[in-house]
Residue, then its C-alpha position, 0 to 999 in steps of 0.5 A: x500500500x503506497x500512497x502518492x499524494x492527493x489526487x483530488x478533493x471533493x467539496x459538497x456544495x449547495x450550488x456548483x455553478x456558483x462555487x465553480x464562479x468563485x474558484x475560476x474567476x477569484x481564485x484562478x482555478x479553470x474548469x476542466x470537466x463535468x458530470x451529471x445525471x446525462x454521464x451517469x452520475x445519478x443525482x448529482x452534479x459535477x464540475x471538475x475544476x484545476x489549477x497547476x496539481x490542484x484539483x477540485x471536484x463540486x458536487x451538488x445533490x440534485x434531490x435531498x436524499x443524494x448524500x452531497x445535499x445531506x452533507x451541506x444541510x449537517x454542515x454547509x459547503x465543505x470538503x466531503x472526500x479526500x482522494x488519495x492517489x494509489x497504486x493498486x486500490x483494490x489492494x490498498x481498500x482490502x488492506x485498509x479495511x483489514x487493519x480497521x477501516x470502514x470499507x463505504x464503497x469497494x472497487x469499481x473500474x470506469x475505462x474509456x478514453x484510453x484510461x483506466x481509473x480504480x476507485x474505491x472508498x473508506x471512512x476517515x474523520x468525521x463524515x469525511x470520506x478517502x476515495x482510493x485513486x488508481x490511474x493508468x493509462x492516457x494522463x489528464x483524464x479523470x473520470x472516464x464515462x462520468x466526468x466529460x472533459x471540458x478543453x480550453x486554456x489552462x492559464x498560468x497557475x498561481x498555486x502549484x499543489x495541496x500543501x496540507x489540510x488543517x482538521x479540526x476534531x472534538x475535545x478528546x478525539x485528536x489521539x484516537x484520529x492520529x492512532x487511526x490514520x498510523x494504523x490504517x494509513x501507515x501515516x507517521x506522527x511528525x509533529x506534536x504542539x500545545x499554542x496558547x495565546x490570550x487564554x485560547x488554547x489547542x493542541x495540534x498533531x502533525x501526520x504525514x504519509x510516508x512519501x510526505x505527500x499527504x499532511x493533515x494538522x490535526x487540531x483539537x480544542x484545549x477545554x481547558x481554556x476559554x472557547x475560540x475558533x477552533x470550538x466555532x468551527x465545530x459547533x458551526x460545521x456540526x463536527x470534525x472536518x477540515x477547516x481549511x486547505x493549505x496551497x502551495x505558491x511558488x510566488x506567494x507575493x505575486x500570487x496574493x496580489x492577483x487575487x486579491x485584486x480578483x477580489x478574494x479578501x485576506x485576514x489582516x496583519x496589525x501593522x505592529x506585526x512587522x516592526x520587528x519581523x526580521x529580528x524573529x525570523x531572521x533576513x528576509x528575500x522579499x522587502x518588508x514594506x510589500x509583505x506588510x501591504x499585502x498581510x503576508x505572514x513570515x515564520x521559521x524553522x531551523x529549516x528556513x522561512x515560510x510566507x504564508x495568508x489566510x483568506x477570509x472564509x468564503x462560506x456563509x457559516x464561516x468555515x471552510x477557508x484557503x491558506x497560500x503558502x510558500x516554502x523557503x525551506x521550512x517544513x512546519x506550519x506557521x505555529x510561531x505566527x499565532x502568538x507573533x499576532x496577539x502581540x503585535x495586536x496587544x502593542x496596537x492597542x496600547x498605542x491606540x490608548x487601550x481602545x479595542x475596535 
């Protein structure tokens, strides 16, 4: 059993046509195929949608009993499956389910097209779903007889690849989803982290797959400590699920410009947080003045830097958000910024006299 990376992710949404407007026109993504009742996805709707090795599948349920219109009614748009790219998934679904995974769907061949594409499906967190992908044959066809390509111009890609994806689990379940994703996936715990700040506080565990393809951060609330986001993503998405995808930019600058000027809003950076941003993180490649306009963040690691920005959710029960993220080296997440934040706020509002917008 060897997994690759991340083949795809499915959202569930309310209305693909206008999740896919978002994603192409904001984001950059371009629609790459579609699917429906006509291709034999019976009683949904499907857009396929990509950017650099992004891809992006939106799904609507077409009556309220298919089970993308359930999932949005429990918890609004959302990541319902991630797929994993396998070798074999007829032998990766038989291993998982012998090693204590719930088997939802075995395995089914779609050919066509001069591919072949194996998938079969196992229960992850929450009411998240792998899809186990074997692919073979002609490249860039993804769904042979289901989802019907679509040709025109790709664009040039702003995000390369998934990064990660962070997981947000119940108070009390984040070291039974670790055990669960070591024991059936193989993953490996690579990173382990208490963050407290301002009162707030979560603990937070790294996995990855062995080829280090694939990263959740698994992130469970402290109820030691007083309520904050984490404790609202759970209670606003009904349960464990991720709370945002992690994409990879080789131009984080550049790619946070264009987007922001198609009209995607970012999370803002108190201004005091770059007063003393390269006596933390050390010398830095990009100027501060550009860094501090468009509120990207720094950290380090004994690896190199990290720029990352977090958008603003774009989901009415404000959960599912995007994170950009570009890699100098460094191989953590961006931990050091939380309390870099709370800080720089705090020092805003001394300066403001102590009065809290």
């Amino acid at each position: 059993m060897h997994i690759n990376g991340i083949d795809h992710l499915e959202l569930y949404v309310g209305d693909a046509r206008q999740a896919a407007f978002y994603f192409d026109n904001a984001v950059g993504f371009r629609l790459h195929g579609q699917g429906g009742p006509e291709t034999g996805l019976d009683g949904q709707r499907s857009l396929l949608l990509a950017q650099g090795g992004i891809r992006l599948l939106l799904t609507t349920g077409l009556s309220a009993e298919h089970p993308a219109a359930t999932y949005v009614h429990r918890h609004g748009d959302g990541v319902a499956v991630v797929a994993l790219a396998v070798d074999d998934a007829a032998g990766a679904y038989a291993e998982m389910v012998a090693r204590g995974a719930t088997g939802l769907t075995p395995p089914r061949t779609y050919r066509g097209a001069g591919a072949e594409v194996v998938l079969a499906e196992v229960g992850g967190f929450g009411d998240v779903v792998h899809r186990l992908v074997q692919r073979s044959g002609e490249p860039g066809v993804f769904l042979p007889g289901a989802i019907e390509p679509v040709p025109g111009p790709a664009g040039e890609p702003l995000l390369a690849e998934v990064d990660h994806l962070a997981v947000c689990v119940p108070p009390g379940q984040l070291a039974a989803t670790v055990a669960h994703y070591q024991k059936v996936f193989g993953f490996a715990d690579i990173f382990t982290e208490h963050i407290e700040v301002a009162g707030q506080a979560m603990n937070s565990k790294v996995v990855q797959s062995p080829s280090g393809q694939v990263t959740f951060v698994l992130l469970e609330p402290d109820t030691g400590a007083r309520p904050g986001q984490i404790e609202d993503f759970l209670r606003w998405h009904a349960g464990a699920g991720v709370q945002h995808l992690g994409l990879r930019t080789d131009d984080i600058v550049g790619a946070v410009d264009a987007l922001a000027g198609r009209g995607v809003r970012f999370a803002r950076t108190p201004v005091a947080y770059y007063d003393d941003l390269e006596q933390r993180v050390g010398r830095l490649d990009a100027p501060v003045d550009r860094l501090r306009e468009l509120s990207i963040l720094v950290d380090s690691d004994h690896d190199g830097q990290l720029l990352q920005i977090f958008t603003e959710s774009m989901h009415v029960r404000r959960t599912l958000f995007l994170e950009l993220i570009e890699r100098r080296g460094a191989r953590t997440f961006g931990s050091g910024n939380i309390k870099a934040l709370y800080e720089a706020k705090e020092r805003e509002l001394a300066a403001a006299g102590g009065v809290k917008a």
